[in-house]
N, C-alpha and C positions, 0 to 999 in steps of 0.2 A: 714534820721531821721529828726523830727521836734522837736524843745524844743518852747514853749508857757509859758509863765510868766505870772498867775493870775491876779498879776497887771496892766500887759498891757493889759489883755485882757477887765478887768474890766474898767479899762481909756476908752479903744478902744470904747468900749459898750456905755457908758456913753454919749462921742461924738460923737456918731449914734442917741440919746434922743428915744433909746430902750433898752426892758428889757432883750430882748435876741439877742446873735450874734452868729451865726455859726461858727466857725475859724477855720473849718477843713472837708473835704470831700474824703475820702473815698471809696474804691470799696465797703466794706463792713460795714460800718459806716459812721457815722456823729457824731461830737462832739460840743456844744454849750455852753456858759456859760449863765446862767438866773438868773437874779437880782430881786430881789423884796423886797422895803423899810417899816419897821413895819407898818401895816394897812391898806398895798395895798390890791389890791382885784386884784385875780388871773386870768384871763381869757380864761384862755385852754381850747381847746375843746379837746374829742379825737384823740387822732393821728391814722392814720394808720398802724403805726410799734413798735415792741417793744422800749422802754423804761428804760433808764437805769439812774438811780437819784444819783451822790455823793454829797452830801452835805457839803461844803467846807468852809464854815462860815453861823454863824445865827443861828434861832431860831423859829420854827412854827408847825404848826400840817398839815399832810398832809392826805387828805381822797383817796382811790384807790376805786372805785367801792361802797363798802358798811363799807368798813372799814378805821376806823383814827386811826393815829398812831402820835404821837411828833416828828419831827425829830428836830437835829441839830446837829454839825461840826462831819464830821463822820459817820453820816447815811447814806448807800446803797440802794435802792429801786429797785426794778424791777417793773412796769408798763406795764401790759401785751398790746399788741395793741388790741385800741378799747373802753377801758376801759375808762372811766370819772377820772378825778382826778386833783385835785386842792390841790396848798395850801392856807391858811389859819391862822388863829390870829398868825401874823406873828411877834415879840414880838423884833427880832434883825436883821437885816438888810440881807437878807438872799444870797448867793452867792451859784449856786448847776452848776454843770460841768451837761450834760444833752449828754447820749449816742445813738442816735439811729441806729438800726439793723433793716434791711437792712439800707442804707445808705436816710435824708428825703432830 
């Protein structure tokens, strides 16, 4: 078993001066935390693998392909691989746990 603390991981991320940190690898996953401060601008390209989004604090609209939707604290996503998808008018500092299958 592994236990990870939001907050560390958050810290951890912060004094990397990246938005994302991977802190867990997997046979069958990968797990990352992604940061993004109101008004940032998101850079994703598509990934090769599914996508799994919780949204763990914050506030933002996020587009999958052709469609946007609002998330915040609480929102689930699935992000099929290949698909474009950003977030966007990011309004609370946003904090999303980020799952990928196969493992990136």
């Amino acid at each position: 078993m592994q236990v990870f603390r939001l907050d560390d991981l958050d810290a951890e991320r912060a004094a990397n001066e990246g938005a994302y940190l991977r802190f867990l690898r997997a046979r069958n996953m990968s797990v990352g935390l992604y940061a993004l401060e109101p008004g940032a601008a998101d850079p994703q390209k598509p990934h090769d693998r599914d996508e799994l989004y919780v949204v763990m604090s914050g506030r933002a609209y996020l587009t999958v392909g052709e469609e946007t939707t609002q998330v915040a604290r609480g929102s689930v996503v699935h992000v099929p691989a290949g698909v474009p998808n950003r977030f966007h008018h990011i309004t609370e500092s946003l904090r999303v746990l980020v799952v990928f299958s196969p493992p990136e």
